[in-house]
C-alpha positions in Angstrom: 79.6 75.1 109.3 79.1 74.3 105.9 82.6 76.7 104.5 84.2 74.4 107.3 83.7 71.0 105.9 84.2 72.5 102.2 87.5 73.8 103.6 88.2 70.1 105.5 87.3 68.5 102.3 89.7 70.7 99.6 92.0 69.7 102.7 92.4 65.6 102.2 91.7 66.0 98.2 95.2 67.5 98.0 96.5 65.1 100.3 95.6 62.2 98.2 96.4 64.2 94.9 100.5 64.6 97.0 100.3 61.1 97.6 99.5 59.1 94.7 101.2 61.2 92.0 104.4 61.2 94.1 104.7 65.1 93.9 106.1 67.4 96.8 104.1 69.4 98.3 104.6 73.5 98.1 106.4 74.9 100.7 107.1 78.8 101.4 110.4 80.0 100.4 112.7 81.5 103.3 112.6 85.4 103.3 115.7 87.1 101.6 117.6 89.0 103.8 117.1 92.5 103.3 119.8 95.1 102.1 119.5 98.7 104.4 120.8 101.6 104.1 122.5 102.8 107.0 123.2 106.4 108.6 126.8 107.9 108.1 127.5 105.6 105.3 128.6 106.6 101.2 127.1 105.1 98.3 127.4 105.9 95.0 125.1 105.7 92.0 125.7 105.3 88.2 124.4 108.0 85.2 122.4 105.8 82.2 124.0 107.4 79.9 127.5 107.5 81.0 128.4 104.3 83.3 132.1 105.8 83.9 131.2 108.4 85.9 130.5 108.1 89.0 128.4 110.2 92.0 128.8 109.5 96.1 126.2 110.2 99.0 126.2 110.2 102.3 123.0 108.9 104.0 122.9 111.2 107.2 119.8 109.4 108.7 116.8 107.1 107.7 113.3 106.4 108.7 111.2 103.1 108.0 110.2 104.4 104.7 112.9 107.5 103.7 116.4 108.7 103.8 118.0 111.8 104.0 120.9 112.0 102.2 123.5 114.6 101.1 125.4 114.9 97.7 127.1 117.6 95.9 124.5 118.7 93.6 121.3 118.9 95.7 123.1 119.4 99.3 120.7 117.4 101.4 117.3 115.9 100.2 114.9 113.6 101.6 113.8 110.6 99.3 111.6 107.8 99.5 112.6 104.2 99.8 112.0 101.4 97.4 112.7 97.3 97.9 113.4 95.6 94.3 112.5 91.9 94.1 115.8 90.8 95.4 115.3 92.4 98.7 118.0 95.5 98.0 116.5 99.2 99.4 116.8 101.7 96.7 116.2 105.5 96.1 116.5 108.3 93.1 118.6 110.9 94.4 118.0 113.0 91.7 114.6 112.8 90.8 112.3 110.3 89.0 112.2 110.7 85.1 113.0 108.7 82.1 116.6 108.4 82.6 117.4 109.1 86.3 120.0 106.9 88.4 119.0 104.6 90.7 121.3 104.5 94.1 120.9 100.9 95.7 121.8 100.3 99.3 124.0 96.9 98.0 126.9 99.5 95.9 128.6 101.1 99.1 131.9 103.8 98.4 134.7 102.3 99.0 
């Protein structure tokens, strides 16, 4: 009983605090949509070292948490998905090391 009126009282402190200083009060942001990958789509992905060239894959299915996709190095693979900040899925076809590309679900092939 006592955490309850601690809780209660914390409660109407910031309510007075919101109303005599004039400030807003903080409200949750709205949720970012979310950028997917998709089965039978192409994507392509960028090398660090050499932003010209260019590699495409085609995403022949997904799961909540990886894709299976097929390029023309590896053939098909299976690779784990990631979410960046921004909401955007992405994966590392090739690996993860120092320098590997990053394909995100945002850059389809046109």
């Amino acid at each position: 009983m006592k955490e309850k009126s601690q809780n209660s009282c914390i409660t109407i402190i910031y309510l007075l605090y919101y109303k005599y200083t004039g400030e807003e009060r903080l409200t949750p942001q709205p949720q970012k949509q979310m950028t997917k990958f998709e089965p039978n789509q192409k994507y392509f992905y960028r090398f660090v070292c050499d932003s010209n060239s260019y590699v495409e894959i085609k995403v022949l299915k997904r799961t909540a948490k990886t894709v299976t996709i097929e390029d023309k190095f590896d053939g098909v693979s299976r690779r784990k998905i990631s979410v960046d900040d921004e909401g955007v899925e992405f994966i590392s076809p090739t690996g993860t090391y120092s320098m590997s590309p990053i394909c995100r679900a945002n850059r389809r092939a046109a």
